[in-house]
C-alpha positions, 0 to 999 in steps of 0.5 A: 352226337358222334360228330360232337363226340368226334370232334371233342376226341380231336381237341383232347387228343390234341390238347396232349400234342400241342402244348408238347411241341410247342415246348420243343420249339421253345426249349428246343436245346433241352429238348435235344439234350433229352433225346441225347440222354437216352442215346438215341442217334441225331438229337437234333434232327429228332428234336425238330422231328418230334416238335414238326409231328407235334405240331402239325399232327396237332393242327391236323387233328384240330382242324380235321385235315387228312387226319386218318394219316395224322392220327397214325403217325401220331401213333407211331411217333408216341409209340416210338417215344415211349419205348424210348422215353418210358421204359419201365423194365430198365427204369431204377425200382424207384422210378419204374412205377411212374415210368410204367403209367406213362408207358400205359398211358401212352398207350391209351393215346396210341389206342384212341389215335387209332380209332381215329385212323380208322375212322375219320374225323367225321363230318365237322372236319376239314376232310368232310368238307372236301369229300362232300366237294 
């Protein structure tokens, strides 16, 4: 059973990163005018960070592969943006409640990639395979 549930946590956890670099890729000048909105250095240098962490961290993730360093950059990398993209105690009072369960929410990811840093992918992964070899 752990090994199913490992493997689901994965999917879901990737179900979240996947879809949203692969909309930096196809929006890709949208996605560097938000970074830029916030003022943070080199948009288009992050932008194509973000969809490359996105992505392959995803990849990874789905199919198993080193996904103790995946996850915790996954961790980082959703930290980070919440801390940018989701900062609640500088959002105007309408928008601050929102702001705050995303930041929360977020959180919850960074949580449970950690777990996932921590422990593995388990035995139906890629990494599994190469540790029985």
């Amino acid at each position: 059973m752990n090994n199913a549930l490992n493997l689901i946590g994965r999917l879901l956890l990737a179900a979240l990163f996947l879809p949203a670099g692969l909309s930096k890729l196809t929006g890709f000048e949208g996605t560097v005018g938000y970074i830029a909105s916030v003022s943070l250095p080199m948009p288009t240098v992050a932008a194509a960070a973000a969809l490359v962490v996105e992505i392959l961290g995803s990849i990874a993730l789905i199919i198993g592969f080193q996904t103790r360093i995946a996850a915790a950059v996954l961790a980082v990398f959703t930290l980070v943006a919440s801390v940018f993209f989701h900062a609640f105690w500088a959002a105007a009072p309408e928008q601050a409640f929102v702001q705050q369960l995303l930041f929360f929410k977020n959180i919850g990811v960074i949580g449970g990639l950690l777990v996932l840093a921590s422990s593995g992918a388990g035995a139906w992964s890629l990494d599994a395979k190469k540790e029985a070899q």
